[in-house]
C-alpha positions in Angstrom: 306.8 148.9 85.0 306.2 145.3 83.9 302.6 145.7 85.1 302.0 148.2 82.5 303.1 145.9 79.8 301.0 142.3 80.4 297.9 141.7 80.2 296.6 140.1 84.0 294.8 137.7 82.4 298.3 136.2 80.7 300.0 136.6 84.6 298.9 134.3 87.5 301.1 135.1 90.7 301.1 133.2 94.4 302.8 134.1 97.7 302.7 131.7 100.4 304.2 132.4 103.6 305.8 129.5 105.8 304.2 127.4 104.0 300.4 128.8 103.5 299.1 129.9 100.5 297.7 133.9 100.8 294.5 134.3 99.5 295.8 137.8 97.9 297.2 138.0 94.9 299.7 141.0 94.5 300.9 142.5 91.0 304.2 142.3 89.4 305.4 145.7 90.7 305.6 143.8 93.7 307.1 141.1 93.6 310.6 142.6 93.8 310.4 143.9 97.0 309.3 140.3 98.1 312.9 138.9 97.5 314.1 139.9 100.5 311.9 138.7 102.6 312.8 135.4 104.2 309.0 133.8 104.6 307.8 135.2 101.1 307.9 132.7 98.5 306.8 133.5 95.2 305.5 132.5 92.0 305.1 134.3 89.0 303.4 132.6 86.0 303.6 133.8 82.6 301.9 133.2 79.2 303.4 133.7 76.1 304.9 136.9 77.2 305.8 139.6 74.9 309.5 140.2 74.3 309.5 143.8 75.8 307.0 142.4 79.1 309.9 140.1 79.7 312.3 142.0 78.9 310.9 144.8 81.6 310.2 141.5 84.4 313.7 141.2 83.8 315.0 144.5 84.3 313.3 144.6 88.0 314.3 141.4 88.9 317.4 141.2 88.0 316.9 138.4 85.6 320.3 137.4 83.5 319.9 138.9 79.7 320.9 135.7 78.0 318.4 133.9 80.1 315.8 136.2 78.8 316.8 135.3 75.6 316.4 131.3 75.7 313.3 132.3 77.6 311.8 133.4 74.1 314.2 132.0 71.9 312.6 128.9 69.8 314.3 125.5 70.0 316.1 125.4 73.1 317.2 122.0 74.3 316.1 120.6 77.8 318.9 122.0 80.0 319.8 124.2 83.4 322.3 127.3 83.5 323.5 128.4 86.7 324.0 132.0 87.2 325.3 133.8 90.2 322.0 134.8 91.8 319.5 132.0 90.2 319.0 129.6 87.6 317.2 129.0 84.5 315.8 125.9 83.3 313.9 124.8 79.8 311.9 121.4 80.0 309.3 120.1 77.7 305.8 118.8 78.8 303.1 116.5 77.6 299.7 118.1 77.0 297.2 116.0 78.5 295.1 113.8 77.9 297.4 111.2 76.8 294.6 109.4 74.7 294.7 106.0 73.5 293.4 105.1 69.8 291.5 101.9 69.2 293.7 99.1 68.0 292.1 99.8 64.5 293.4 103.6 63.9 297.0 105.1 63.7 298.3 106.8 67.1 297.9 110.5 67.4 301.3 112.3 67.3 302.7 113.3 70.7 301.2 117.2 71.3 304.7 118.4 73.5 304.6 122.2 74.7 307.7 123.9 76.1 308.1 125.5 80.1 310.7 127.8 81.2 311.4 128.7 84.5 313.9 131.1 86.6 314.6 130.0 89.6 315.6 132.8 92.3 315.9 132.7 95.6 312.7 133.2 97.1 310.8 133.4 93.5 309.9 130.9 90.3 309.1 132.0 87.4 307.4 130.2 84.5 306.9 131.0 80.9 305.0 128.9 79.2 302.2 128.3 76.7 298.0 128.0 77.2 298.2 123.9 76.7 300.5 123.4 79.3 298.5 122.1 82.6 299.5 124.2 85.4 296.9 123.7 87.1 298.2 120.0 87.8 301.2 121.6 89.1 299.0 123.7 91.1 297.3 120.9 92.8 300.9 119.2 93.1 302.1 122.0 95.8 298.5 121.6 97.7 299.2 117.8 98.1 302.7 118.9 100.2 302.4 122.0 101.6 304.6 120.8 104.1 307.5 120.9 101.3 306.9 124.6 100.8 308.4 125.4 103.9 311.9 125.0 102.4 311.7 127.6 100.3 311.8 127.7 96.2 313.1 124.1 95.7 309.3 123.3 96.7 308.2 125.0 93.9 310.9 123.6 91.0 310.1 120.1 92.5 306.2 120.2 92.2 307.0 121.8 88.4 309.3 118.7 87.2 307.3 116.4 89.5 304.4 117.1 86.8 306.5 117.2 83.7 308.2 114.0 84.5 304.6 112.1 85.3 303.6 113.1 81.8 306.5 111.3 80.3 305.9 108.4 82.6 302.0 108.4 81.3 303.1 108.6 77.3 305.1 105.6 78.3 303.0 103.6 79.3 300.9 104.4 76.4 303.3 103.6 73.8 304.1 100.1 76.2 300.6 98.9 75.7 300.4 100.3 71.9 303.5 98.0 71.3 302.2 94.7 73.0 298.9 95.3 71.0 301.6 95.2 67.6 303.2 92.1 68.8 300.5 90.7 69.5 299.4 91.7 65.5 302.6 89.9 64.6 300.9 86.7 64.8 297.6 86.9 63.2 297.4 84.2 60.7 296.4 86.9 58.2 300.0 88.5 58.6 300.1 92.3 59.8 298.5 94.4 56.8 300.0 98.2 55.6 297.7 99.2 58.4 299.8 97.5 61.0 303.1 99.0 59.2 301.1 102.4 59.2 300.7 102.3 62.9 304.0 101.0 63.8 306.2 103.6 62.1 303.6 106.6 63.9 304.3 104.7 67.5 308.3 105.2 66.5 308.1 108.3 65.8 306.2 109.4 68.8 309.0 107.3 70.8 311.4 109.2 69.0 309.6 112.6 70.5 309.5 110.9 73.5 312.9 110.1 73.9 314.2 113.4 72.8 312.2 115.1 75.8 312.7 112.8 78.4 316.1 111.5 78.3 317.7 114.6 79.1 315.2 114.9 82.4 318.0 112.7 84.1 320.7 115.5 83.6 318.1 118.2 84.5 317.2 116.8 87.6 320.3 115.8 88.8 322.4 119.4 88.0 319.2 120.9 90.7 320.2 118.3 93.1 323.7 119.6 92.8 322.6 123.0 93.5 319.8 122.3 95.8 322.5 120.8 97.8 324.4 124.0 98.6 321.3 125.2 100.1 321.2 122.2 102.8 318.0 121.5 101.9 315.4 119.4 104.5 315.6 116.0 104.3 311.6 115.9 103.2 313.1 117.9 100.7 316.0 116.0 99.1 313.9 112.8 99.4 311.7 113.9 97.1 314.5 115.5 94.7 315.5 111.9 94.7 312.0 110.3 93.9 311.9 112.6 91.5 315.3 111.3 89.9 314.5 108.1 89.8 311.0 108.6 88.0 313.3 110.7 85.5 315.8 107.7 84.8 313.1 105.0 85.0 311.3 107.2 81.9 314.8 107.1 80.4 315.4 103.7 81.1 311.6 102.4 79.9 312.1 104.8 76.0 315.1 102.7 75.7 313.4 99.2 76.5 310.3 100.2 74.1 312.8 101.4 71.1 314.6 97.4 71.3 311.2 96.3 71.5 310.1 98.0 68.3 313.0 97.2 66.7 312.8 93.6 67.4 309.0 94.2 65.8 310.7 95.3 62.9 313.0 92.0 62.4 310.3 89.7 63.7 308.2 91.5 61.3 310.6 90.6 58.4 311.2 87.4 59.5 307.5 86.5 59.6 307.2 87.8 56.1 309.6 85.8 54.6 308.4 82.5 56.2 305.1 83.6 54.6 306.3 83.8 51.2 308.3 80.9 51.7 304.6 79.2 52.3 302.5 80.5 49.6 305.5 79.4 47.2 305.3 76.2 48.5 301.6 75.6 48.3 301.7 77.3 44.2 304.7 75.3 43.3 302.6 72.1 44.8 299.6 72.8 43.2 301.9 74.0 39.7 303.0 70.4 39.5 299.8 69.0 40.2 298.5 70.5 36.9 301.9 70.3 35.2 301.6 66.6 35.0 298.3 65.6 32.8 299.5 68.9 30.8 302.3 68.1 29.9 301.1 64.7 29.0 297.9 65.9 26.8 300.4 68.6 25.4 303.1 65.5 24.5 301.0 63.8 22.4 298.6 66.3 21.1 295.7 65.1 22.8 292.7 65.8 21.7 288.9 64.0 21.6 285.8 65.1 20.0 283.6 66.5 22.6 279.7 67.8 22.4 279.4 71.6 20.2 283.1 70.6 18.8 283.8 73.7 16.2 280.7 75.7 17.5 280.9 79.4 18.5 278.6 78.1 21.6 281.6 76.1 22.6 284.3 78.7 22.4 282.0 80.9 24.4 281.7 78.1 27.3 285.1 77.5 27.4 286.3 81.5 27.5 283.4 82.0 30.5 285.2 78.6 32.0 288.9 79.8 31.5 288.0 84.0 32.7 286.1 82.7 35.5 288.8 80.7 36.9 291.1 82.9 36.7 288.9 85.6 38.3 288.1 83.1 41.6 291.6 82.8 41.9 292.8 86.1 41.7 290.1 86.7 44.7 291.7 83.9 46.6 295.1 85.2 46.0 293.8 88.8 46.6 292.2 87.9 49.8 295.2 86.0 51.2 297.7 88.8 50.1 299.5 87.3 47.9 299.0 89.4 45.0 
């Protein structure tokens, strides 16, 4: 039996009947005769499970082989498969806390995890890793018990309700990282390799971010589609539709923040060309400045007795004259950026 073959630590389980959570928490030997019963709903939480303890789960369930397979299978897009007697679904979640850097440092990399889930007809199932936060997915079926009266749906709604928030969060992260770098644009000391530093980190993590969430939309809407065959409550299918929206509006705001970075790109560009169009201007001003009496002096071959004329005290002034000029303004140009 599959209880034989995880460890209960790694397997979290919950029955509620109409609606109310029982305090007693049964083992996976019994779950199957649960499936039956019309005011059981279960769920069945799994960590990393073995091959052969899924494998077994499956077996007594009547979980689809191939399923099984994506179940443990590495790099499985976001999608849902429809079998004949459930479904099985593969999202990817945002490990929280979504923490924001100071302005000063590059932006952590987006830490994503991956959730599985089968859906049945009374029973979820989730496989997933130790960082996801089910416990917020937890908390997100005790805020509407009153949903859980409508069987399984409930359960995928409070799951995806959480994933999608997450996406919605690292957003609005990436939103306020990105007015921060336009805001950098302008300084009058021109964005430094810091800035570029930071801003190729934030479209990467946008690039994560967009890989994950845009395909929420089709997620969401193929479980309307078969949520609708069950003739779901309307408490139900209002929140299936909340839910949508929250999944296009995370689609919608990736693709407003990757035109805004790339307009921080060009802008970017721009500014630096109408910077070195201004330092050019002020050296060719200042070139001609000194060009003039030099190429006067140099015409005629000026030159004028002056005090220590053909001394090795003057020839030491003038090479501590001529290296420390050209050391203050290699520190000017240094400090402006133009060397």
């Amino acid at each position: 039996m599959a209880d034989d073959m995880v460890d209960r630590r790694d397997v979290r389980i919950a029955v509620w009947r109409h609606g109310t959570l029982l305090d007693q928490q049964p083992g996976l030997g019994e779950v199957r005769p649960l499936l039956d019963q019309d005011d059981a709903l279960v769920w069945v939480d799994l960590v990393d499970p073995s091959p052969s303890a899924l494998s077994a789960l499956a077996d007594d369930l009547g979980l689809p082989a191939q399923a099984v397979e994506d179940a443990l299978s590495a790099g499985e897009r976001s999608k849902v498969t429809r079998y004949a007697e459930s479904s099985f679904l593969v999202v990817y979640a945002l490990v929280p806390p979504v923490v924001k850097s100071p302005p000063d440092e590059v932006e952590p990399a987006l830490n994503i995890t991956r959730v599985s889930a089968f859906v049945l007809r009374r029973v979820l199932i989730t496989v997933r890793t130790p960082a996801f936060d089910v416990d917020a997915v937890v908390q997100r079926w005790a805020d509407s018990p009153e949903l859980l009266r409508d069987g399984v749906g409930a359960l995928v709604h409070g799951l995806l309700d959480v994933v999608v928030d997450r996406h919605l969060d690292a957003a609005q992260q990436l939103d306020d990282v990105v007015e921060s770098l336009e805001d950098g644009l302008f300084d009058e000391a021109g964005p430094g390799q810091h800035m570029q530093r930071r801003t190729y980190q934030v479209r990467r993590n946008l690039v994560d971010l967009r890989r994950i969430a845009v395909p929420m939309r089709d997620v969401v809407g193929a479980l309307i589609r078969r949520l609708q065959d069950t003739h779901p409550s309307a408490e139900l299918a209002a929140a299936f539709d909340d839910l949508y929206d929250h999944a296009v509006h995370a689609q919608e705001w990736t693709d407003s923040l990757r035109d805004m970075l790339a307009t921080i790109f060009e802008t970017n560009l721009s500014l630096a060309d109408a910077r070195l169009n201004t330092v050019m201007k002020k050296l060719t001003g200042w070139a001609a400045i000194i060009a003039v009496p030099t190429a006067i002096t140099g015409f005629f071959g000026q030159n004028v007795e002056y005090p220590g004329v053909n001394t090795w005290a003057a020839f030491a002034v003038s090479a501590v004259m001529i290296v420390t000029a050209a050391a203050v303004l290699f520190a000017m140009f240094k400090r402006r950026g133009w060397l």
